[in-house]
C-alpha positions in Angstrom: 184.9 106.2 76.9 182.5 108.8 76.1 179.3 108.4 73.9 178.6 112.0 73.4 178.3 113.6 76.5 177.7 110.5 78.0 180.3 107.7 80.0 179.7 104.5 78.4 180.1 101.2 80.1 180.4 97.3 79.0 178.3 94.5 80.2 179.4 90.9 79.0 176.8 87.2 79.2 178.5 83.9 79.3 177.2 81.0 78.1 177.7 78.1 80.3 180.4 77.1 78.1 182.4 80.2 78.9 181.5 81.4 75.2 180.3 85.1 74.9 177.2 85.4 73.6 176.0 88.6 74.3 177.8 92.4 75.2 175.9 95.4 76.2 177.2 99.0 76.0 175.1 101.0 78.2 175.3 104.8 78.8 174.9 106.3 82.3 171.5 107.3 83.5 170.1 110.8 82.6 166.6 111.9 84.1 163.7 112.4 81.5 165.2 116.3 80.9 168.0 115.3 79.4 166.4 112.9 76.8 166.5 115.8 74.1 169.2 117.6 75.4 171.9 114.6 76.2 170.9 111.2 74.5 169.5 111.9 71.7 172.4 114.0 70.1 174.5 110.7 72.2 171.8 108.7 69.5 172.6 110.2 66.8 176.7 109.8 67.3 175.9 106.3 68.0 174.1 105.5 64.7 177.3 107.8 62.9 179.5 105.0 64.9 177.7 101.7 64.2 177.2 102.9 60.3 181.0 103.4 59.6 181.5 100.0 61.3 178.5 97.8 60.4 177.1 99.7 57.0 173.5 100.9 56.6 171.6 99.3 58.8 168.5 96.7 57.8 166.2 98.9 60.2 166.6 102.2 61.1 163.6 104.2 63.0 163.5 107.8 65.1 164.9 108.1 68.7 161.8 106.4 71.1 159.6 108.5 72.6 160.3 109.0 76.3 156.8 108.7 77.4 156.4 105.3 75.3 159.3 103.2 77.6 158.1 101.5 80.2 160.2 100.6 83.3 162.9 98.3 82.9 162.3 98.0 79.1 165.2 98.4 76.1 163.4 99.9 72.8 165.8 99.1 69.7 165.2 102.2 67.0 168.1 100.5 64.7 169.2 97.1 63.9 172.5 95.9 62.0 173.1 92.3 61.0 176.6 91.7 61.7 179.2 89.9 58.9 180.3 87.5 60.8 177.1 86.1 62.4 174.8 88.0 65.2 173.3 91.5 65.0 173.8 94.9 66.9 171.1 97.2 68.2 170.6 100.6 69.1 168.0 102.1 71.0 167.0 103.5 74.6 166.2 102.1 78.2 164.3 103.4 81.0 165.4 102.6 84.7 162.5 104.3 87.1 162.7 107.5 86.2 165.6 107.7 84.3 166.8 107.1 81.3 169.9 105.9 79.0 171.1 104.9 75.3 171.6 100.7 75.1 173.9 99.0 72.1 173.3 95.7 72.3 175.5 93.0 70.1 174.2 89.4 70.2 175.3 86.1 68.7 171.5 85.7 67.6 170.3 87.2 64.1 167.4 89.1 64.9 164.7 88.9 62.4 163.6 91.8 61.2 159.7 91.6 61.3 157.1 93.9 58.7 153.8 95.4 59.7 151.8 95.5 57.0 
């Protein structure tokens, strides 16, 4: 299934148990051109998407900067707590030199935390 202009793929994390505790929907990779141009408007679908399903969400931020991910990190921009238990995030990933949107759902309730 698409995510904007983007093909989207699952990712699923067992617990030993054979429970699911964890499912990642990860776009393709786009080089650092198409940040602007492909997953940003992707983004902005994505939070449209996760805000009919989920409500407003308990944090909501911009799109990170490019030029603020480092290499094999996942920067959440919005965070939903989820009814039944667990959260869902939204934000982007860098791979090398390239780059892609990441929802992440988890069984965990991730605590939101303030800077004063």
């Amino acid at each position: 299934q698409k995510i904007g202009v983007l093909d989207g793929f699952l990712y699923f994390d067992w617990t030993e148990a054979g429970k699911l505790k964890e499912l990642t929907l990860q776009t393709e990779t786009r080089p650092d051109s198409a940040y602007k141009t492909e997953l940003e408007p992707s983004w902005k679908e994505m939070i449209e998407l996760l805000s009919t399903l989920y409500g407003k969400p308990l944090q909501q931020g911009p799109i990170p900067q490019a030029n603020t991910l480092a290499d094999g990190s996942f920067a959440p921009s919005h965070l939903w707590l989820l009814e039944g238990g667990g959260s869902a995030l939204l934000g982007t990933a860098r791979e090398g030199s390239k780059y892609q949107l990441v929802v992440r759902f988890t069984e965990k309730k991730v605590k939101v935390v303030e800077i004063p």
